[in-house]
C-alpha positions in Angstrom: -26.4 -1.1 104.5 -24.2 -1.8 107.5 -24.1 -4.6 110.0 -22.2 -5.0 113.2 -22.1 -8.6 114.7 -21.5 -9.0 118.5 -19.5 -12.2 117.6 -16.7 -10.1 115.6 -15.9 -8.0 118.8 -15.4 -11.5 120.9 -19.0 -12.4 122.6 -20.3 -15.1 122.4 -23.8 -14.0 121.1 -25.6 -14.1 118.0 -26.7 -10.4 118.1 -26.4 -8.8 114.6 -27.6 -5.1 113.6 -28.3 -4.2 110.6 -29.7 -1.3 108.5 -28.3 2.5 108.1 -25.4 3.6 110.3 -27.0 5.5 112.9 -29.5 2.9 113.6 -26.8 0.5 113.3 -24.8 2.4 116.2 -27.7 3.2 118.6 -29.0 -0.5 118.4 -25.3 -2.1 118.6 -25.0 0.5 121.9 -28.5 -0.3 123.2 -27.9 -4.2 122.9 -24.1 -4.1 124.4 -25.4 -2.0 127.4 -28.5 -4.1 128.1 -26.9 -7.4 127.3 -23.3 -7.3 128.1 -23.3 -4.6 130.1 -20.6 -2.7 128.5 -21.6 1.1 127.3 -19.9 2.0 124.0 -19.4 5.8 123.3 -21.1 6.2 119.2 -17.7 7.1 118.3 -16.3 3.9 119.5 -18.7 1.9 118.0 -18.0 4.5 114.7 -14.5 3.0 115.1 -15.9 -0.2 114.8 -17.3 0.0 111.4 -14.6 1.9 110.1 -12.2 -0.9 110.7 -14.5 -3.2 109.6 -14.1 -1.6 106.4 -10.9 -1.5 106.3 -10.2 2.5 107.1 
């Protein structure tokens, strides 16, 4: 299972997604755009999680 956290990339928001990585990505993506206004590329968000695991 993977979970991205809007909080860990510096908003103040308690948006978390959670579940396999490509519904992870698409909801973290849909939420940013909609919320925040910020589009993240997939692999950008891919980046994300990568680092979050320490890769």
């Amino acid at each position: 299972m993977t979970e991205l956290k809007c909080r860990d990339y510096g908003f103040e928001c308690d948006f978390v997604a959670n579940g396999d990585t490509e519904e992870v990505i698409e909801n973290f993506r849909n939420h940013t755009e909609e919320e925040h206004g910020i589009d993240y590329s997939k692999e950008a968000i891919m980046q994300f999680l990568l680092r979050k695991q320490g890769l």
